[in-house]
C-alpha positions in Angstrom: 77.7 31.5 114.6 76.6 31.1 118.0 78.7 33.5 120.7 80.8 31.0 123.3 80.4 33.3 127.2 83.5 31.6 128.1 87.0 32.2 127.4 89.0 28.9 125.4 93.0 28.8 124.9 93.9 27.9 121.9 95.1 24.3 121.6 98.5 23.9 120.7 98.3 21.3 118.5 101.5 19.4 117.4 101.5 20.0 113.2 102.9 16.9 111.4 103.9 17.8 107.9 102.1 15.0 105.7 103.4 12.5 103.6 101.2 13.3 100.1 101.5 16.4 98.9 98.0 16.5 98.4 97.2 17.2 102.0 99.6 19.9 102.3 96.6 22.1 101.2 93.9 20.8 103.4 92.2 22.4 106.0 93.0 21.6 109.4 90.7 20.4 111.9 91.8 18.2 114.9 88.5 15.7 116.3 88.4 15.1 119.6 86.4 13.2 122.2 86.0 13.2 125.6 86.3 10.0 127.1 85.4 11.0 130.7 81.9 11.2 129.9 79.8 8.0 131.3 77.4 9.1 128.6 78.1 5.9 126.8 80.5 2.9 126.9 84.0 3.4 126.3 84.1 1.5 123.2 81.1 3.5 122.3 83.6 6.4 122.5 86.1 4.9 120.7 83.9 4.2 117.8 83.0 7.8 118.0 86.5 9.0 118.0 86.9 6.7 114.6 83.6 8.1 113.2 85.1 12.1 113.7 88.4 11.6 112.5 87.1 9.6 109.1 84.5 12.7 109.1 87.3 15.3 108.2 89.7 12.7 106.4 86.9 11.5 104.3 85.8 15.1 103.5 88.8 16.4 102.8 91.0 17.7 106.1 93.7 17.5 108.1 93.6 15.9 111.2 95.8 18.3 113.6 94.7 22.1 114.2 95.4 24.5 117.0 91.9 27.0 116.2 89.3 24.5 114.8 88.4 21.3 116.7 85.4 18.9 116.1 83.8 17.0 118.5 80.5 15.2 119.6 78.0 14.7 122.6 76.3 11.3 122.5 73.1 11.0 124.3 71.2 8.0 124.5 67.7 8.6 124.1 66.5 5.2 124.8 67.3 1.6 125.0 64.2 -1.3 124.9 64.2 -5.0 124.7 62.8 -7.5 122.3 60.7 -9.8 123.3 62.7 -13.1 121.7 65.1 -15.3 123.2 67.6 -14.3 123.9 66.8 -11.1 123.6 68.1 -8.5 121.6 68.9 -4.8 122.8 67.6 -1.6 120.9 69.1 1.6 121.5 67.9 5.2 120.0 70.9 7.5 120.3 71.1 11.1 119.2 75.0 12.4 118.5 75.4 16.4 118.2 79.0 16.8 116.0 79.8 20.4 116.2 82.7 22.4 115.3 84.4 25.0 117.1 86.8 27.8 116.7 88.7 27.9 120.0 90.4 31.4 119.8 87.4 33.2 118.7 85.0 31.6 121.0 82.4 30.5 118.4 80.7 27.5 117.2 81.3 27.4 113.4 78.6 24.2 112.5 76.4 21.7 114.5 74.8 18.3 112.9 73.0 16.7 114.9 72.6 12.3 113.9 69.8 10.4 114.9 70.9 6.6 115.3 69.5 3.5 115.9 71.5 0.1 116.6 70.6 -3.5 117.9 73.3 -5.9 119.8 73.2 -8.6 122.3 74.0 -6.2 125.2 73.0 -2.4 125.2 76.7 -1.6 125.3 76.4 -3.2 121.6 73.6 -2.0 120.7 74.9 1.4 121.5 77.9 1.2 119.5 76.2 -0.1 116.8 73.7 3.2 116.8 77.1 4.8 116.7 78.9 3.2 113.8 75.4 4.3 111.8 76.7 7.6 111.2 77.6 7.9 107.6 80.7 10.2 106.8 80.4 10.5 103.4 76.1 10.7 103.5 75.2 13.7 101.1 74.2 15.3 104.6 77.7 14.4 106.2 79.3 16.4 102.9 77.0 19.4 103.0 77.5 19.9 106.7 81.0 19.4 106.1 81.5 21.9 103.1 79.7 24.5 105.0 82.5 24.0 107.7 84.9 24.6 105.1 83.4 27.5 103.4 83.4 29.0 107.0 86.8 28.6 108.0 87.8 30.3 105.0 85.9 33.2 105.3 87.3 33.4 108.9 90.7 33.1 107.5 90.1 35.9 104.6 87.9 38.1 107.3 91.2 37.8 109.1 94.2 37.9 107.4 95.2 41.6 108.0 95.2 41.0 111.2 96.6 37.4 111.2 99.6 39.2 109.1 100.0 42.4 111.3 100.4 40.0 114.1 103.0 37.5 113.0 105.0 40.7 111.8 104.5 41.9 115.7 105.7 39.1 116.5 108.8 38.7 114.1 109.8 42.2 114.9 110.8 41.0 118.6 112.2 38.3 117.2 109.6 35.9 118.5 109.8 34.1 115.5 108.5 31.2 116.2 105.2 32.7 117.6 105.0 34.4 114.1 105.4 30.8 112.3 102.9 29.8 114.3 100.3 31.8 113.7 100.8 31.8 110.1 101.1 28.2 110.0 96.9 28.1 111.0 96.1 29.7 107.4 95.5 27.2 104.9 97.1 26.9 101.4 93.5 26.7 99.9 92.8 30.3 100.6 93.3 32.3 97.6 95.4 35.3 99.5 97.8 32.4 100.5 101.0 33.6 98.3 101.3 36.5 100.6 101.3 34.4 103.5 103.8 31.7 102.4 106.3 34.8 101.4 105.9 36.0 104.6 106.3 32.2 106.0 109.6 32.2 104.0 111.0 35.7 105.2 110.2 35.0 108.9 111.7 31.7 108.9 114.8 32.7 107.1 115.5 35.7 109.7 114.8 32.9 112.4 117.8 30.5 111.1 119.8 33.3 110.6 119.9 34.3 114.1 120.3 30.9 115.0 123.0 30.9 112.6 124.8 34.3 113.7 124.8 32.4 117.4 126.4 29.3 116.5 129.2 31.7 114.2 130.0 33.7 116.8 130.5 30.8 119.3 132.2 29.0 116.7 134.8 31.8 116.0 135.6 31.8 119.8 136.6 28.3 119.8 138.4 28.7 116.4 140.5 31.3 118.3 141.1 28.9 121.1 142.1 26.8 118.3 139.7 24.1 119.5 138.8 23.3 115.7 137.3 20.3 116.4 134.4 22.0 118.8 134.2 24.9 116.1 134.1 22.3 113.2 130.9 21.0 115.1 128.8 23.9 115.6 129.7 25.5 112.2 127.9 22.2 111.0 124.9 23.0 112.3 124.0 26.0 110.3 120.9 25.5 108.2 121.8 25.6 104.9 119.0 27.8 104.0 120.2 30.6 106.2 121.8 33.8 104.2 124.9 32.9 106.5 125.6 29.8 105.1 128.6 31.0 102.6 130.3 32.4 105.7 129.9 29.1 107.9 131.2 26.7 104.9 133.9 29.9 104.4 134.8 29.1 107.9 134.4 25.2 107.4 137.0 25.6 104.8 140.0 27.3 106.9 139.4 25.1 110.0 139.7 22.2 107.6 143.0 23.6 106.2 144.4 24.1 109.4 143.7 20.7 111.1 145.7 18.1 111.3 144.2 14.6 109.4 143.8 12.9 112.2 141.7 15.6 113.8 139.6 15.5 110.5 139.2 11.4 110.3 137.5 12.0 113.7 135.1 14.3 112.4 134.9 12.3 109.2 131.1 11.5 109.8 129.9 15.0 110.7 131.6 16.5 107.6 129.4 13.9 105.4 126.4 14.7 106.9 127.7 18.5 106.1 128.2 17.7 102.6 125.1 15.9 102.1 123.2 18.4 103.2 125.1 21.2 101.8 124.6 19.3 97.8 120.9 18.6 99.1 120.0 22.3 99.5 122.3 23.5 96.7 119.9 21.2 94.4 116.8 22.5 96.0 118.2 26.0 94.9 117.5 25.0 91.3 114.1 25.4 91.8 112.6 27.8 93.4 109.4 26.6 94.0 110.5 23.7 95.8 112.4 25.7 97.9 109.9 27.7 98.5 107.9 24.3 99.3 110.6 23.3 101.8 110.8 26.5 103.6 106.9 26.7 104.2 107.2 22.7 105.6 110.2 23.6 107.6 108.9 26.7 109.6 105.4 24.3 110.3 107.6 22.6 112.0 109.8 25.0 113.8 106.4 26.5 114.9 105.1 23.5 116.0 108.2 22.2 117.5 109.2 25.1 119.8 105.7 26.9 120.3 104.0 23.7 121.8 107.2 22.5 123.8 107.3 19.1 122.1 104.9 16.4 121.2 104.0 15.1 124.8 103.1 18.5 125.8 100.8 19.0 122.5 98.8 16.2 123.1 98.4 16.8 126.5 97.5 20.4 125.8 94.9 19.6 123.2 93.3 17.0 125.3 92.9 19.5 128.2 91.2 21.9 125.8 89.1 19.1 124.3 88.0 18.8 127.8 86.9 22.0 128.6 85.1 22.5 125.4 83.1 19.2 125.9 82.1 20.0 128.7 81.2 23.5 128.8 79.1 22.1 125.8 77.2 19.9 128.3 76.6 22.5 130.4 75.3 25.3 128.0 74.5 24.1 125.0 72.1 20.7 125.7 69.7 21.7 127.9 
């Protein structure tokens, strides 16, 4: 891998949990173009943008990451004109697709496509050399397994240190942070178990602090006997967390001591309570499901908290993106 002199943030990419189980597993790897660049057209770039993000979905990865980006510089080796009438544009375009890991400051893989396209305008012709690029050619897969292999070897080259940091982390309670950087190691890596118990031990210490808070505040107002602001914050308590028998303990006395018209109030949040309370009790029954649901939930505590919300992600990720196109321009095509 090819040393980066330059130092790169890492991109605090928003993690969406995905709908099929089957990409829970992949590899994640977030494409991204710049669209500053007057390289090419702007639909050029949009065709670009399609052509990267089919690259990793075709080939088998997730599409958000916040340590391994992909992205491409276009450059437009020539454009003729045919002789006919009306004539018709030719342009020769060359697009280097390279993937980087943004923490450690390395290029992981570079391809590099030579296209050719024809239109009726050289903006067309360009974004027909473009839409040449074949994301599932036997080259396309090759280049794209070797990115793979890569990233795991990073990952298991890692780990011990990926581990000793998240427990850092979790031991000043930063546990977020901690689901965060255990949230970049895929499921495909064979050390994995370790990680997701880890995952599930972190995340469960998180809720219960959470948990302790809202108990505390919620015995306050109980002594105040303002049940119905207690009854509303003893709601909220995750019904994963180890203090969930004392919250529903508590549920259960404030309930007893209301009045019925203080509970037909709070009818609605006692539902949602219940529902949630048989939903996780079910999920109990199997432990590997729960396990499942603990590993999706702290992605998204990470994600949620650690990036500061989806706005700020994106806008994060496409400042990043930014940089790395462009100190690309600058170093790397001479």
């Amino acid at each position: 891998m090819k040393r980066l002199p330059f130092i790169l943030i890492s991109i605090l990419a928003l993690s969406q949990a995905a709908s099929a189980q089957d990409l829970e597993g992949r590899i994640a790897l977030t494409p991204y173009v710049d669209y500053s660049l007057d390289r090419i057209p702007q639909t050029a770039s949009s065709s670009l943008e399609r052509k990267l993000v089919s690259m990793t979905t075709a080939n088998g990865f997730a599409s958000v990451s916040g340590e391994f980006i992909i992205t491409a510089v276009p450059s437009v080796i020539n454009t003729s004109s045919t002789p006919t009438a009306p004539p018709q544009f030719v342009s020769e375009v060359e697009v280097a697709v390279y993937v980087l890991n943004v923490p450690e400051q390395v290029i992981v893989d570079q391809k590099v496509y030579s296209c050719k396209g024809v239109g009726a305008s050289e903006q067309k012709s360009i974004v027909g050399a473009v839409n040449q690029i074949n994301v599932r050619s036997t080259d396309t897969r090759r280049f794209m397994e070797n990115v793979r292999t890569k990233i795991l070897d990073y990952y298991a080259d890692r780990l011990p240190a990926i581990i000793s940091k998240a427990q850092s982390l979790a031991s000043m309670t930063r546990y977020e942070e901690a689901l965060y950087v255990l949230s970049a190691v895929p499921e495909s890596l064979v050390e994995y178990p370790q990680v997701a118990d880890l995952m599930v031990d972190i995340y469960t210490r998180c809720i219960d602090r959470d948990a302790k808070k809202i108990i505390a505040d919620a015995k306050v107002k109980t002594a105040q006997e303002d049940y119905a602001a207690a009854m509303k914050e003893l709601v909220k308590v995750d019904p994963n967390s180890t203090l969930f028998g004392q919250a529903d303990a508590m549920i259960s006395d404030i309930k007893a001591r209301m009045d019925a018209q203080k509970q037909a109030e709070l009818q609605r949040e006692l539902e949602l309570y219940e529902q949630e309370k048989k939903q996780a009790q079910q999920e109990y029954e199997d432990n590997m499901e729960l396990q499942k649901m603990k590993i999706k939930a702290s992605r998204e505590l990470a994600a949620k908290v650690v990036s500061g919300g989806e706005g700020d992600a994106a806008a994060a990720a496409e400042e990043k993106g930014k940089e790395v196109v462009k100190w690309l321009l600058g170093n790397l095509i001479q």
